[in-house]
N, C-alpha and C positions, 0 to 999 in steps of 0.2 A: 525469595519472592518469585524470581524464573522460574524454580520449580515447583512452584505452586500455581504458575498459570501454566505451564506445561500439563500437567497433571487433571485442571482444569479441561485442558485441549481432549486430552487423551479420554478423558471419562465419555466424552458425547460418543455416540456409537454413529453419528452422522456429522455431517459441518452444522446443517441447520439445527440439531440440537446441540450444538455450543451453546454454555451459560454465559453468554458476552456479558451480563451487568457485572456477573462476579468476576472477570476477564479486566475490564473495565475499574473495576474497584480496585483490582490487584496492581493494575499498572498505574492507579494514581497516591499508590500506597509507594512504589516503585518510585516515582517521579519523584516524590517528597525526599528520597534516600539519595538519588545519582541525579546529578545534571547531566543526564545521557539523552543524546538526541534520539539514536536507534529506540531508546524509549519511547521518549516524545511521540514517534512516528509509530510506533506499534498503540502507544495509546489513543492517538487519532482514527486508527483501524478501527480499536476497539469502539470507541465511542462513536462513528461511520455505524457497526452495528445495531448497537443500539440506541441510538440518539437521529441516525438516517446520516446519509451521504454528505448532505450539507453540513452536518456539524463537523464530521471527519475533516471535510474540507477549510474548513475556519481551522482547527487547531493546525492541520499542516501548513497552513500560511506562513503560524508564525514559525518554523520552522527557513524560511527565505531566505532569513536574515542570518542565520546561524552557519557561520563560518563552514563548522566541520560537517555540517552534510546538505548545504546549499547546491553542490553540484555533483551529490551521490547520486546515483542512478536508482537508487532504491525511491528515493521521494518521489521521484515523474515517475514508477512504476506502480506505487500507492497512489500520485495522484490521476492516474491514467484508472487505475479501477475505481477509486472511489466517484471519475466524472460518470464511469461506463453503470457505475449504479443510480448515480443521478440521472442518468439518460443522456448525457453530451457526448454521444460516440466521436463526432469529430475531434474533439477536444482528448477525448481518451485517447483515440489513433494516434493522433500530434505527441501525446504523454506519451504512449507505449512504444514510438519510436525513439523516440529523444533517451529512454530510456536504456533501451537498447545501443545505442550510441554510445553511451556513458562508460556499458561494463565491457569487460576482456574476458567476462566465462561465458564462453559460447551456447551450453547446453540455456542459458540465460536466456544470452543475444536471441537464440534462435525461439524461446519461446512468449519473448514479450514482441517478439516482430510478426509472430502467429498467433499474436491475440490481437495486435494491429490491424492484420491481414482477417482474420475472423468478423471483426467490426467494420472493417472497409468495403467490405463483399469481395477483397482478392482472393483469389485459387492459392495460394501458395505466398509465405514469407517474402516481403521486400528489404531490398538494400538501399532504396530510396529513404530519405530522414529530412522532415521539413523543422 
């Protein structure tokens, strides 16, 4: 199934010609097979595309509650873009910090804190984290 939505990925000659339904389909064929949350979270992506930001947003909710990636840096990272496509840049900044907080790979750190700083209007990356 990975590598069939990989494969998926790789076919678009662009981001925006990604086939996200069949993305979307593949990871709730996925979901059915692993109680895996990194699914869970890639499938909320998925359906954020094609379904709009707000839906993306409801599935990652319930992911809150789920122990093993309730305070992975990946969720405030998905949900810091999924606000910024809703239009809540404050909310995104708030996420894309918090996120940045979270991880210890720096190439990370340093570019979810300059997508913070991109939506903020700052010049440059902060170490500030609210």
């Amino acid at each position: 199934m990975q590598a069939a939505i990989a494969a998926v990925h790789d076919e678009a000659a662009r981001a925006g010609e990604t086939d996200w339904p069949q993305i979307l389909a593949l990871y709730d064929l996925l979901g059915r097979m692993s109680d895996n949350p990194m699914v869970a979270l890639n499938r909320a992506i998925a359906a954020a595309m094609v379904h709009g930001a707000t839906k993306g947003l409801e599935l990652l909710d319930a992911l809150k509650t789920d122990a093993r990636v309730a305070d992975h840096h990946r969720v405030d990272a998905v949900r810091a873009h999924l606000l910024e496509l809703a239009g809540d840049r404050e909310a995104a900044v708030r996420h894309y910090r918090a996120a940045a907080a979270k991880t210890a790979n720096l190439p990370e750190r340093n570019y979810l804190l300059a997508q913070a700083a991109r939506l903020s209007g700052e010049l440059g990356p902060t170490t500030e984290h609210e």
